[in-house]
Steps between C-alpha positions, in 0.01 A plus 500: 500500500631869375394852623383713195767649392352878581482415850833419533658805320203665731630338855902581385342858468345472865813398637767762688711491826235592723596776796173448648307252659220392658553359790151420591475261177694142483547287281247178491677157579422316172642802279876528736488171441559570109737743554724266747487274180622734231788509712515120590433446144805753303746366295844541544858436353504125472225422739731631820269704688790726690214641721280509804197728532401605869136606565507735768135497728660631835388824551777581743776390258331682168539811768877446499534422108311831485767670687731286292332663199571888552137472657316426201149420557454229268667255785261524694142632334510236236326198560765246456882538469765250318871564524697304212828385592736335282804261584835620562639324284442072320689201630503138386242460769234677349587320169451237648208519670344672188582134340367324776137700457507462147574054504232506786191719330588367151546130619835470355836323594749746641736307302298669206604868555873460590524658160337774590649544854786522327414743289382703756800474734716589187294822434509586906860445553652667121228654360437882379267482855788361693645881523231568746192278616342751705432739205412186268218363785379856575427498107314197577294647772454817298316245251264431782450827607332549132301266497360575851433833400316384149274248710448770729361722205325211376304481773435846600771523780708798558835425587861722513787358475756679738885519484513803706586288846797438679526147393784420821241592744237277307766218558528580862092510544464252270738233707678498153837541648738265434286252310519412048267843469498865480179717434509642176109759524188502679181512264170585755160368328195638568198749379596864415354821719246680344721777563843397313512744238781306341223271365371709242829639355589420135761258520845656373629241229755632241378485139367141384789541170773541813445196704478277195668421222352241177828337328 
């Protein structure tokens, strides 16, 4: 099943980094659940998923983030909160627990994929990425971050994406200190305030003939 294509174009339109929101609104069970799975569900370089996503519900701890967050209000009016982390950095552990998960959901022999894992480990170890993992997996979670923020759309959430944190005192909040991950942004969810004005701007997008070119 597809959405008309006009109400897609029409829900990318809706969409901006909302300043406001409501805090009296939250988000129904059944339709977070969705949104949990769009980032459960993103693809990633080779299948590695360098991430973890923490869904923050403690009221006293959003009240720290917020201070964590030049005291932006998002933190703590919206009506959920996820913080994406991504992994330090990719070890032959995660390989190979990655090829573990993939022999036991697809039913396969282990001894199937030792091409693969070898593969893998080759890439890891020499590989362009090899110069620096963190930036590689925060690509990876930045792939996530999209498609949170399209399902959001999709489904009439407001969302904003934040980078404007101190990301060492999320790790200290976050108990993220000294373990494989580091927050990389903050995206609250929720229902924007009536009284955002920043929901009726025109969205600023340089010239269509600009962005893209037809070779």
């Amino acid at each position: 099943m597809t959405m008309p294509l006009a109400a897609v174009r029409a829900q990318l339109q809706w969409r901006y980094a909302t300043k406001q929101f409501d805090p009296a609104r939250t988000i129904p069970a059944e339709t977070w659940q969705v949104l949990e799975d769009s980032l459960w569900l993103a693809p990633s370089s080779f299948g590695l998923q360098p991430w973890k996503f923490l869904v923050v519900d403690t009221p006293a701890l959003r009240q720290e983030l917020r201070k964590a967050s030049w005291n932006q209000a998002q933190l703590t009016e919206a009506s959920k909160l996820v913080v994406l982390a991504g992994r330090r950095s990719i070890d032959q552990g995660d390989i190979d627990r990655l090829i573990a998960r993939t022999a036991e959901l697809r039913q396969q022999p282990l001894a199937n994929l030792d091409g693969y894992r070898k593969m893998l480990s080759g890439f890891v170890q020499g590989g362009w990425a090899s110069k620096d993992l963190a930036a590689w997996n925060a690509r990876q979670v930045y792939i996530a971050l999209g498609q949170l923020l399209t399902t959001a759309a999709m489904l009439g959430i407001d969302a904003c994406p934040m980078e404007g944190i101190d990301m060492a005192a999320y790790d200290r909040l976050l108990g993220l200190d000294g373990t494989p991950f580091t927050t990389l942004c903050s995206v609250p969810l929720g229902y924007r305030h009536a009284s955002d004005k920043y929901a009726t701007l025109p969205k600023v997008r340089m010239p269509r003939e600009a962005a893209f070119e037809r070779r």
